[in-house]
N, C-alpha and C positions, 0 to 999 in steps of 0.2 A: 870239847876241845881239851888236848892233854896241856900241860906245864910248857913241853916243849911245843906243841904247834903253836901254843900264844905267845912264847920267845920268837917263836919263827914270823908270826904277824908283825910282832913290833918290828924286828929290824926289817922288812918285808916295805911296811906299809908307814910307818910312824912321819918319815919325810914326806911323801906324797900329803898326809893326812895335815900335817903343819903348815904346808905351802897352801892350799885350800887354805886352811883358817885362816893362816897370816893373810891371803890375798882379801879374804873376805873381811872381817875384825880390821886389820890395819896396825894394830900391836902387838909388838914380839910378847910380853908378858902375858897379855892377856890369849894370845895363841897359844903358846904354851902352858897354861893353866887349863884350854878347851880341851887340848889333845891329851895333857895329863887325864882331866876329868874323863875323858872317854874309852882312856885304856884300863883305868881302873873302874867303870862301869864293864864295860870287856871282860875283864876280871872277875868279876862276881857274878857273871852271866853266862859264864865259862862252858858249865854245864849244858849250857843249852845252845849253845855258837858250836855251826857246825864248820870245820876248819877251811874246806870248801867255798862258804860263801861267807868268810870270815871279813874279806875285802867291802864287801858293799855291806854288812852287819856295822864295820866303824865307821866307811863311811854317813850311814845313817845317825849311829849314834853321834855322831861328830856333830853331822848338820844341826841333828834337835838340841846337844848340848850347845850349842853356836850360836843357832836363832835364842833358846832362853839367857842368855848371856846378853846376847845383844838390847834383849826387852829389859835384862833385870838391869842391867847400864843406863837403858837410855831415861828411868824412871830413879835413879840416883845423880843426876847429873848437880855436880856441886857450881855455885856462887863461881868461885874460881874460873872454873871450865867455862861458865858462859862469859864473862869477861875477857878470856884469853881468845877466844873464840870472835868475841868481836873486836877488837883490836887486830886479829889476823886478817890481812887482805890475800882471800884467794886469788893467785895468776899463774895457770899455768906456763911451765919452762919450754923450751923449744926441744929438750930431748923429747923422744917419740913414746918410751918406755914411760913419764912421767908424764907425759899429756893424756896416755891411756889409763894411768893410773889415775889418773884426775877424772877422767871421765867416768870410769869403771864406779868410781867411787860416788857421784850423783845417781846410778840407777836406784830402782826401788832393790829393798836387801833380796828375793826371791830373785827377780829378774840378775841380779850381781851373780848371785850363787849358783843359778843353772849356767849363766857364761863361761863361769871360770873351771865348773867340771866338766863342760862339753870341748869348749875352746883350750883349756888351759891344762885341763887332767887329762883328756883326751876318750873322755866318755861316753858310752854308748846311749842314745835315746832312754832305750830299757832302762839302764843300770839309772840314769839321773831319775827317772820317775822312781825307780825304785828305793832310789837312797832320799829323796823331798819328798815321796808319797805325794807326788802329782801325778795328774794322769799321761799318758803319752801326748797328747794334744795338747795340755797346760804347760809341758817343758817346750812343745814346739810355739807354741805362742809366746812363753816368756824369754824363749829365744832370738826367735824374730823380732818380736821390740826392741830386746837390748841392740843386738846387732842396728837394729836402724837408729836406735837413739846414738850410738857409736858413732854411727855414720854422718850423722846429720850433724853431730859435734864436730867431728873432724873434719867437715869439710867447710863450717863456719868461718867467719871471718876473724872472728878473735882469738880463735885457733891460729890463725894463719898470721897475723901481725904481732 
């Protein structure tokens, strides 16, 4: 990949790539920091990203910079953070955009990330096995769960009051 085809990625891809993290992660900072680390892996790997399949190359590298993020987070978790955390009473609002986002946000992190690239990126079966390295069968399984846990959420009662 020249200088210019990986200028042409970023402004190509960089917004799709942040919307992903951010929906995933849930912090503008810490999204920003994933999508940084990924374009600058990009970068040093330049040589070998063929510009072609440059799109599902970040996105993969996004997801594994994403998930190690997320494990290296959730084993730093401070004194503070659980405090505030329990003090927070979850309830979700009556917007629809925030009740999804509430929900989205209880799946397992795998199951979250195949929904939001299928459902929300608008991506092909393929392309999602190919950017998580799961098999064609593991994105349609952890699709169909999320979708029914969705569903079963939303049509709950404590959704509904």
């Amino acid at each position: 990949m020249t200088e210019e085809e990986y200028n042409k990625c970023v402004d190509l891809y960089a917004d799709r790539l942040y919307r992903f993290v951010l929906k995933s992660v849930g912090e503008e900072e810490q999204a920003k920091d994933i999508v940084q680390d990924t374009f600058l892996k990009v970068w040093e790997k330049r040589s070998q990203v063929v510009f072609l399949t440059a799109k599902s190359y970040l996105f993969t590298a996004a997801y594994n910079t994403m998930i190690d993020s997320i494990r290296k987070n959730k084993q730093l978790v401070s004194v503070e953070t659980v405090h505030a955390s329990m003090l927070k009473v979850d309830q979700p609002s009556s917007d629809l955009s925030a009740i999804l986002n509430y929900a989205a946000d209880r799946l397992p992190e795998i199951q979250k990330s195949v929904l939001l690239l299928r459902d929300y990126e608008g991506y092909k079966y393929e392309e999602i096995s190919a950017i998580t390295g799961l098999s064609l069968e593991q994105v349609k399984v952890y699709l169909f769960r999320a979708r029914k846990f969705l569903k079963n959420y939303l049509v709950s009662v404590e959704v509904v009051i």
